[in-house]
LOKE-973979 format. One record per residue (C-alpha): residue number from 1; residue in three letters; chain; x, y, z. Coordinates in steps of 0.02 Angstrom, whole numbers, plus 50000, padded with zeros to 5 digits. Example, Ala and Ser with C-alpha at 12.3 -4.5 7.8 and 13.67 -1.06 7.14 Angstrom:
! LOKE-973979
+-----+-----+----+-------+-------+-------+
:   i :  aa : ch :     u :     v :     w :
+-----+-----+----+-------+-------+-------+
:   1 : ala :  A : 50615 : 49775 : 50390 :
:   2 : ser :  A : 50684 : 49947 : 50357 :
+-----+-----+----+-------+-------+-------+
//
This chain:
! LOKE-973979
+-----+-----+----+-------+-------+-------+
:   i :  aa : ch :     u :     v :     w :
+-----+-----+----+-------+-------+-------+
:   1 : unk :  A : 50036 : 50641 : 53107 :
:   2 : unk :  A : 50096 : 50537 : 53246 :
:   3 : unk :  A : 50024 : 50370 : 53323 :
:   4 : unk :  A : 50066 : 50293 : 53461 :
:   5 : unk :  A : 50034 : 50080 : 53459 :
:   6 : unk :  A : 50017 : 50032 : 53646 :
:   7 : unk :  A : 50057 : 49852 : 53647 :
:   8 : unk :  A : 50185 : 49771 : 53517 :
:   9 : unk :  A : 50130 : 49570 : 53530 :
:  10 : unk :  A : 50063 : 49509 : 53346 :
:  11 : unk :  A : 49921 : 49632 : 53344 :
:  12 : unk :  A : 50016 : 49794 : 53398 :
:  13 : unk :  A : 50147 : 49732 : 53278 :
:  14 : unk :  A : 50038 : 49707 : 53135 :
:  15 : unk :  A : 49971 : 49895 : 53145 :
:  16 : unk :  A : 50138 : 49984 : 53186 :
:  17 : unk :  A : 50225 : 49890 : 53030 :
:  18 : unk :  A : 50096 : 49929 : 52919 :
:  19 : unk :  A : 50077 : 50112 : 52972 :
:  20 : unk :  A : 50248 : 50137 : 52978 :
:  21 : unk :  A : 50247 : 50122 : 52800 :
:  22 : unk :  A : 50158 : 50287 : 52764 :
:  23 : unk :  A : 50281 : 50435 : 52732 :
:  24 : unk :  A : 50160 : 50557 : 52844 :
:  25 : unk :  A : 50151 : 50466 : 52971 :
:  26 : unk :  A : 50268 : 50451 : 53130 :
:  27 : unk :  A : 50247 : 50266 : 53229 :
:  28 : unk :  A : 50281 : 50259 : 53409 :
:  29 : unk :  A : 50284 : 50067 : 53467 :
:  30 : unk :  A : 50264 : 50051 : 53655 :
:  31 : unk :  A : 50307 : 49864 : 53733 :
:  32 : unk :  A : 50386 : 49790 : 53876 :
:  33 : unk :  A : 50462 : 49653 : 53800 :
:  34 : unk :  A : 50642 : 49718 : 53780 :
:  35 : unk :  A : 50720 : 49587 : 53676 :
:  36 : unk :  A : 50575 : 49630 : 53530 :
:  37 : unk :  A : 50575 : 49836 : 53550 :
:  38 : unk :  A : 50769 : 49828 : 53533 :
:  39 : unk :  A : 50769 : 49707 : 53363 :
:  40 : unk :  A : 50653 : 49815 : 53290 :
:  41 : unk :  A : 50754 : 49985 : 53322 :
:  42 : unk :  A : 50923 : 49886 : 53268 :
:  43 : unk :  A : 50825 : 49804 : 53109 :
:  44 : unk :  A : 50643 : 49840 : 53095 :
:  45 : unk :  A : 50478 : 49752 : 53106 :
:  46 : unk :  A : 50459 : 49597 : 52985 :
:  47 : unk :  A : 50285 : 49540 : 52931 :
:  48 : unk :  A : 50273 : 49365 : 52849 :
:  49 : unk :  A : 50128 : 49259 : 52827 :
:  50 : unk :  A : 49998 : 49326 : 52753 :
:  51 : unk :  A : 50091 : 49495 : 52735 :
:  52 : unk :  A : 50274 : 49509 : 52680 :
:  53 : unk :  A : 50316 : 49686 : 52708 :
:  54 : unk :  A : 50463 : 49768 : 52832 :
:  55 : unk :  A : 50466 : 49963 : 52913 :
:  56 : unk :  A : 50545 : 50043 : 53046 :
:  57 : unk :  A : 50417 : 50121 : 53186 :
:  58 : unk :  A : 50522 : 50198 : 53341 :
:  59 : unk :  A : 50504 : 50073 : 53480 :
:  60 : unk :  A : 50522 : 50086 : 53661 :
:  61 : unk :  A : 50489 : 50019 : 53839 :
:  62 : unk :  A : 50512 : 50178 : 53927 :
:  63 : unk :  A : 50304 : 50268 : 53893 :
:  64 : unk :  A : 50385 : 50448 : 53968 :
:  65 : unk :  A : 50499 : 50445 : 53761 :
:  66 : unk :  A : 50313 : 50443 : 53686 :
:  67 : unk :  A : 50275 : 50614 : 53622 :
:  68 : unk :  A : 50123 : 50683 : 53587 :
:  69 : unk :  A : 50002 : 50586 : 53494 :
:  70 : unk :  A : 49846 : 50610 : 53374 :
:  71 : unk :  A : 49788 : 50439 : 53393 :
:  72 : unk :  A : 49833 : 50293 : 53496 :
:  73 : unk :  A : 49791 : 50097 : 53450 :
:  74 : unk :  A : 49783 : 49994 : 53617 :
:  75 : unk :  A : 49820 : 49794 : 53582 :
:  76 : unk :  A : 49879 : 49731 : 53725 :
:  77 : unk :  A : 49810 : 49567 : 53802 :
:  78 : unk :  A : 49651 : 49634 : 53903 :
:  79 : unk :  A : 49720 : 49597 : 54079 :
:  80 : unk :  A : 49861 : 49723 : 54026 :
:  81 : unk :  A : 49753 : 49863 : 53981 :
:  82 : unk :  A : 49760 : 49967 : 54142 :
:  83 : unk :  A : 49939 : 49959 : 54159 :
:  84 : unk :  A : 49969 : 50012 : 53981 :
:  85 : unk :  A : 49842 : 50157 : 53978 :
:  86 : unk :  A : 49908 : 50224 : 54133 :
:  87 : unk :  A : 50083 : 50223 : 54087 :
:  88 : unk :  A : 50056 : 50305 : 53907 :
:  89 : unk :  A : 49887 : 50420 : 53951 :
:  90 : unk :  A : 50016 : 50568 : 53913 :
:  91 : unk :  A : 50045 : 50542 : 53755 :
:  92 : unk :  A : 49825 : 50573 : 53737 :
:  93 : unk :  A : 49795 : 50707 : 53827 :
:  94 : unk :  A : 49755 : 50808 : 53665 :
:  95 : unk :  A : 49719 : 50635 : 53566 :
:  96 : unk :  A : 49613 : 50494 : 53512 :
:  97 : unk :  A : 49637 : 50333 : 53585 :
:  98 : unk :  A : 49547 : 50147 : 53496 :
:  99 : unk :  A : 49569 : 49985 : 53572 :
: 100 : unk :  A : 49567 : 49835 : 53466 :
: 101 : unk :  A : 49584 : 49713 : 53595 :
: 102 : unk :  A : 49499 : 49560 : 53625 :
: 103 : unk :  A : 49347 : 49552 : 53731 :
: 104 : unk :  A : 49221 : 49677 : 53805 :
: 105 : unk :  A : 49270 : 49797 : 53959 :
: 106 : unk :  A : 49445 : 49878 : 53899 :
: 107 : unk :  A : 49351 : 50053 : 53824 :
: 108 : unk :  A : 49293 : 50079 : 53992 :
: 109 : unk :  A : 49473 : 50060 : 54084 :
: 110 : unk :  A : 49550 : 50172 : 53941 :
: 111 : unk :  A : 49407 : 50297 : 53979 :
: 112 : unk :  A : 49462 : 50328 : 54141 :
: 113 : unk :  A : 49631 : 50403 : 54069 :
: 114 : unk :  A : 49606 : 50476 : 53901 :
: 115 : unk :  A : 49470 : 50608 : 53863 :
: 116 : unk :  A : 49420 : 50501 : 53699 :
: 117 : unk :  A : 49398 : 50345 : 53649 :
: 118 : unk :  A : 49346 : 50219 : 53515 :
: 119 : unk :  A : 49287 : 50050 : 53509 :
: 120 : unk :  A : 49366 : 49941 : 53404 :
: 121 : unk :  A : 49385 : 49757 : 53339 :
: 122 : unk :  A : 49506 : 49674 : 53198 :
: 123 : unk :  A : 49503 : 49502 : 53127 :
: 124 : unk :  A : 49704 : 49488 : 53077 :
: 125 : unk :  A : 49803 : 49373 : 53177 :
: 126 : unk :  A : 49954 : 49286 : 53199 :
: 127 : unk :  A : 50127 : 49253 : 53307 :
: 128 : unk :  A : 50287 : 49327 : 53359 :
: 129 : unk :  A : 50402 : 49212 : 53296 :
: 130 : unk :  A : 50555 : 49296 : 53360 :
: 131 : unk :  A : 50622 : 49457 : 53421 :
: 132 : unk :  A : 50568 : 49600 : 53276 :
: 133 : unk :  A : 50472 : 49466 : 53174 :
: 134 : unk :  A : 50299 : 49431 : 53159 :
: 135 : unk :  A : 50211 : 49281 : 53080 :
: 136 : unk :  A : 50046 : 49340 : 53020 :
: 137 : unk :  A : 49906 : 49190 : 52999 :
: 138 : unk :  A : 49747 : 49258 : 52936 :
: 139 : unk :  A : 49680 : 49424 : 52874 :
: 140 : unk :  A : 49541 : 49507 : 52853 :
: 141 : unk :  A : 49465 : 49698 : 52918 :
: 142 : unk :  A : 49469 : 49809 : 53071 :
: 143 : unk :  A : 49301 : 49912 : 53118 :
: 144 : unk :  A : 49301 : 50083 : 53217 :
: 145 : unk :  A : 49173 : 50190 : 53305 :
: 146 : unk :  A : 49151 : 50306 : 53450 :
: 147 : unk :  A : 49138 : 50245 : 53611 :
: 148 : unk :  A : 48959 : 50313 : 53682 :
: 149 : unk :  A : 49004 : 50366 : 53856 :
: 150 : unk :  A : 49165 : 50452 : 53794 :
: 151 : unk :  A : 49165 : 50452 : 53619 :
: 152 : unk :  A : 49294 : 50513 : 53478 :
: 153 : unk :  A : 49230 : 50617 : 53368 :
: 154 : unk :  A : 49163 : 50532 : 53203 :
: 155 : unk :  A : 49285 : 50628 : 53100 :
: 156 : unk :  A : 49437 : 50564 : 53203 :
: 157 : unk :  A : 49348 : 50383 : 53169 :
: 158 : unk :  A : 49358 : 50417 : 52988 :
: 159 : unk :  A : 49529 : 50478 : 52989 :
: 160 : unk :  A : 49623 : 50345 : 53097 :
: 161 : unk :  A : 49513 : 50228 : 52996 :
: 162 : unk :  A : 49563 : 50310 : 52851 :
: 163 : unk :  A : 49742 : 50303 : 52865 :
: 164 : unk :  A : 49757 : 50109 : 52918 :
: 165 : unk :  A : 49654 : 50075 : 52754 :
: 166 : unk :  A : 49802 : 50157 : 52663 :
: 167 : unk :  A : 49935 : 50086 : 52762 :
: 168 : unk :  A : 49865 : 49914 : 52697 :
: 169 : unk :  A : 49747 : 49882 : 52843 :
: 170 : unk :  A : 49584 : 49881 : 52786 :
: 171 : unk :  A : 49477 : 49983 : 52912 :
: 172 : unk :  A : 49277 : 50020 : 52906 :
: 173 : unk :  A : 49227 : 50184 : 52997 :
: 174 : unk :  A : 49042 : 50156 : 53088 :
: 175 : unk :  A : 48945 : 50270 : 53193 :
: 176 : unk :  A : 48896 : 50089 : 53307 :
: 177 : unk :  A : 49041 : 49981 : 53313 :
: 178 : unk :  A : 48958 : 49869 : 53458 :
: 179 : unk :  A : 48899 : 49749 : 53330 :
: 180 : unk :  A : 49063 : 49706 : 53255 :
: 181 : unk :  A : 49136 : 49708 : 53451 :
: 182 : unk :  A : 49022 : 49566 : 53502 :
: 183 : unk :  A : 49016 : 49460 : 53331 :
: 184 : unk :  A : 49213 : 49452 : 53355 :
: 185 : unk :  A : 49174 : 49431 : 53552 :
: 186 : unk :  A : 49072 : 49278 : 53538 :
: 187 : unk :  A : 49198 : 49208 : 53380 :
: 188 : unk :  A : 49349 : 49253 : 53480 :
: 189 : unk :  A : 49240 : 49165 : 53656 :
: 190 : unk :  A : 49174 : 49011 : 53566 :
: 191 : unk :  A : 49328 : 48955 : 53498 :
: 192 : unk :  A : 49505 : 49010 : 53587 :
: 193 : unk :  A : 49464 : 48932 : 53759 :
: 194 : unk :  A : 49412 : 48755 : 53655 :
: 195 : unk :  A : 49575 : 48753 : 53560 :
: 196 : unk :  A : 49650 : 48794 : 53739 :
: 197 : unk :  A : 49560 : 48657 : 53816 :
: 198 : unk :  A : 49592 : 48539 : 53692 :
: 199 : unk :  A : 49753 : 48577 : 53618 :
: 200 : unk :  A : 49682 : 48591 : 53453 :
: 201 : unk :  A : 49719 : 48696 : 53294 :
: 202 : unk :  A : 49560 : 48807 : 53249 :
: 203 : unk :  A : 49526 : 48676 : 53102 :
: 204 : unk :  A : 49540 : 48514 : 53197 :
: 205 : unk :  A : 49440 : 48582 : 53349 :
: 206 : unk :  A : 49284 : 48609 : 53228 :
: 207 : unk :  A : 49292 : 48461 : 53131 :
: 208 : unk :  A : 49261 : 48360 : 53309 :
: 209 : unk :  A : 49067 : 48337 : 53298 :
: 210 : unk :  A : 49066 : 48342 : 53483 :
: 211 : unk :  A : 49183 : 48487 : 53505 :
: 212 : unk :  A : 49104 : 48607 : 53364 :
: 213 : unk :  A : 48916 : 48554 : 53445 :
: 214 : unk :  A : 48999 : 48646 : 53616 :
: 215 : unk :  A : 49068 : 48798 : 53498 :
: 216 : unk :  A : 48894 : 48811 : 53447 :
: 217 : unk :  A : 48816 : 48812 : 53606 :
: 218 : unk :  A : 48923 : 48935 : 53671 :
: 219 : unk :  A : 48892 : 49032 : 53522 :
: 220 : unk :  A : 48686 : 49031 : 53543 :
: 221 : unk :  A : 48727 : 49098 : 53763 :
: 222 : unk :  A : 48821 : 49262 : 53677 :
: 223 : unk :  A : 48701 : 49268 : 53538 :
: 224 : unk :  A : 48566 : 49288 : 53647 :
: 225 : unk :  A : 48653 : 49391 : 53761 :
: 226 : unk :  A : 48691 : 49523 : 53614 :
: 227 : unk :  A : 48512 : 49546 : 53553 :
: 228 : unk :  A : 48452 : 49564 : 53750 :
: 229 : unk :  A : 48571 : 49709 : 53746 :
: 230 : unk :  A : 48515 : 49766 : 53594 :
: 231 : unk :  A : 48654 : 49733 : 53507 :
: 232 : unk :  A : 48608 : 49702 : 53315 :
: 233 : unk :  A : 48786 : 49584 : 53254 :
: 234 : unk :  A : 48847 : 49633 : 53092 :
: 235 : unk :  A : 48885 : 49443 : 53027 :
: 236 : unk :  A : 48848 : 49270 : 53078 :
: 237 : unk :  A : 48960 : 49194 : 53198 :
: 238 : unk :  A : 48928 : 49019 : 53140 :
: 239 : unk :  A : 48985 : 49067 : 52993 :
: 240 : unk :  A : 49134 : 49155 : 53035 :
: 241 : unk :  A : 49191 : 49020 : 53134 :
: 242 : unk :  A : 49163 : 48895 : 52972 :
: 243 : unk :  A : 49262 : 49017 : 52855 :
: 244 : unk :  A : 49394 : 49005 : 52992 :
: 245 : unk :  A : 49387 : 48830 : 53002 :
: 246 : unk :  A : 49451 : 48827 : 52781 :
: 247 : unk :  A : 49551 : 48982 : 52777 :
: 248 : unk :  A : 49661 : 48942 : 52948 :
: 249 : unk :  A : 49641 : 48787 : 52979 :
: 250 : unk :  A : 49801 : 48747 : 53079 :
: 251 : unk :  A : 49804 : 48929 : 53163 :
: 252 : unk :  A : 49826 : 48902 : 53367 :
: 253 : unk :  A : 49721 : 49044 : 53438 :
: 254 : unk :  A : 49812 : 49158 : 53570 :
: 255 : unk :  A : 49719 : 49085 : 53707 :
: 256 : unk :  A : 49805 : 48898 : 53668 :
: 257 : unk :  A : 49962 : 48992 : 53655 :
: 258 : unk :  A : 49932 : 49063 : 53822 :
: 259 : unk :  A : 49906 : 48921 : 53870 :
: 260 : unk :  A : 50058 : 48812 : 53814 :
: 261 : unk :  A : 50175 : 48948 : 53883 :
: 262 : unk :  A : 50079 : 48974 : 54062 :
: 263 : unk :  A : 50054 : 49118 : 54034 :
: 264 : unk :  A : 49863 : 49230 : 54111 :
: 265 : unk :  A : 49735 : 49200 : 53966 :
: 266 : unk :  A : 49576 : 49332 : 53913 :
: 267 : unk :  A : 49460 : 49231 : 53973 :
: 268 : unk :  A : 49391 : 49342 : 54089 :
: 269 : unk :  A : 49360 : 49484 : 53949 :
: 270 : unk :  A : 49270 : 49362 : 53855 :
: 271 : unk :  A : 49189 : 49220 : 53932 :
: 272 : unk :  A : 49181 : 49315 : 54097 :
: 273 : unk :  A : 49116 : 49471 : 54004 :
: 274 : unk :  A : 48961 : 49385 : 53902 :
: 275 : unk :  A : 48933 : 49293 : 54087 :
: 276 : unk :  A : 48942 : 49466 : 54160 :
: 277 : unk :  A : 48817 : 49540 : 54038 :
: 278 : unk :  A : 48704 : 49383 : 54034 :
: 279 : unk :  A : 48693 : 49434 : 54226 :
: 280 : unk :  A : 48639 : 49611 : 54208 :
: 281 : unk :  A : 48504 : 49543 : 54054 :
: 282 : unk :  A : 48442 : 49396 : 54159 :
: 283 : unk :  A : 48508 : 49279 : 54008 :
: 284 : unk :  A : 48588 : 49109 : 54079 :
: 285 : unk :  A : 48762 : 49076 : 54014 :
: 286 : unk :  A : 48781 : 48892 : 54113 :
: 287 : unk :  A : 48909 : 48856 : 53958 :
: 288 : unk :  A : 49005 : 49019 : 53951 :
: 289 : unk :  A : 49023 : 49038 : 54151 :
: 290 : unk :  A : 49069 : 48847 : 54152 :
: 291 : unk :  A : 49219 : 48868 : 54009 :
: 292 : unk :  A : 49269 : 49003 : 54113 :
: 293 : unk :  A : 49292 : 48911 : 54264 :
: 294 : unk :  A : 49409 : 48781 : 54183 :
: 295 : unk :  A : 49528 : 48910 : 54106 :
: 296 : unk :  A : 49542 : 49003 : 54271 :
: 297 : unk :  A : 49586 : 48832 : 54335 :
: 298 : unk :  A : 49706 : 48781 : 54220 :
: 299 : unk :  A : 49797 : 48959 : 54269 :
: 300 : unk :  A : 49774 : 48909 : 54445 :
: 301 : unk :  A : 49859 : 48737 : 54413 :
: 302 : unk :  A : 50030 : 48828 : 54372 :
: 303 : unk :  A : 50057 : 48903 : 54534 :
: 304 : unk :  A : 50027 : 48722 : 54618 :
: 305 : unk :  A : 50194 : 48693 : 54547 :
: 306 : unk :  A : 50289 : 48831 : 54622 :
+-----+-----+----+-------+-------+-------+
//
């Protein structure tokens, strides 16, 4: 069985160490960042954190050295996805190919190059903390599911799920993945651009009263834009975003560390893609579009000083 992980940040990494591990199983790491791909071919890939484990996946810049795959995990940053699908589409052209990306909009690009897809969404997050090592902060599970206007087949969803549950990854197989896409959506949208904003760790963002009363309200726009869609969300956001609060409480989301290193932020697949739905449901997201509209000019800011 080969796999192919398009995208080697902290979430790529997390999947092609773990799968790496399995003796039937032959990881293909696919990254641009050239310093990273070669320390894990001299070395390997180093978890730490919340995981302490090291393997050795094949890595490379170059997506013509990707064979043939059975399954393909997308995780690059959303505003990458074209580029990376593109490139690596080969390697799919007899395979399955999940995203488990931020945001809402990336099945749709990868459907354009790869005859099928899933949807997917995965709590686990952390850092690359230098070339070949990984710094994982928080846990937790990874759903699966066919993507409806392309799908996988439900038995590829169960074996791809099947095999990251092994690898230590634990994975849940669902016929409708949309709800856990949108419940990590509107976590992922309510939070990362505040701790951007603000600066603040995940923890000390919520325990502002003023700051966690905006989380909230940006949580009821999405909520509301789910259930107009139909959408049915497998857990409580509010919740989530409590839990996150005690169990990774100093965690800087991706978006702040976007941020802090100037480099393009997700906003647009997630703020801009619950104020893109609230548009075709005739839901208002004044909070969402607004949020939006001060990342995208933070971003703007840096090229002022070029």
């Amino acid at each position: 069985m080969r796999i192919s992980i398009v995208g080697c940040g902290a979430i790529g990494s997390l999947f092609a160490a773990h799968l790496a591990r399995l003796d039937d199983v032959e990881v293909w790491a696919y990254d641009l960042n050239q310093a990273h791909v070669d320390a894990i071919n001299a070395g390997g890939l180093q978890l730490s954190g919340v995981t302490e484990l090291e393997s050795r996946p094949r890595a490379t810049t170059d997506a013509d050295e990707i064979p043939p795959c059975a399954f393909g995990i997308v995780a690059t940053k959303a505003l990458h996805t074209r580029a990376a699908i593109a490139a690596t589409a080969h390697a799919f052209a007899d395979g399955a190919v999940c995203t488990v990306q931020n945001g809402v909009g990336n099945e749709e690009i990868i459907a354009e190059y790869v005859p099928r897809v899933m949807r997917g969404t995965t709590f686990p997050a952390g850092r690359i903390i230098a070339p070949g090592h990984v710094q994982q902060d928080t846990g937790g599970k990874t759903w699966m599911g066919p993507f409806e206007p392309k799908p996988a087949g439900m038995a590829e969803v169960e074996q791809l799920a099947a095999l990251c549950t092994r690898a230590g990854m634990e994975t849940l197989a669902m016929a409708d993945a949309r709800g856990a896409q949108w419940t990590k959506l509107i976590f992922n949208a309510a939070t990362n651009p505040i701790g951007a904003l603000t600066r603040l760790p995940h923890g000390v963002a919520c325990d502002q009263t003023e700051v966690r009363t905006l989380i909230s309200g940006l949580v009821a726009e999405a909520v509301a834009v789910a259930a107009a869609l139909g959408i049915e969300l497998d857990s409580d956001p509010e919740k989530l975003i409590d839990h996150a609060r005690d169990v990774a409480y100093h965690h800087k989301a991706s978006m702040l560390q976007d941020i802090l290193a100037e480099r393009p932020t997700e906003v647009a697949a997630l703020n801009g893609g619950i104020v893109r739905f609230g548009k075709e449901t005739g839901v208002p997201t004044p909070l969402n579009q607004a949020i939006a509209a001060l990342i995208g000019g933070i971003e703007h800011s840096w090229t002022l000083n070029d």
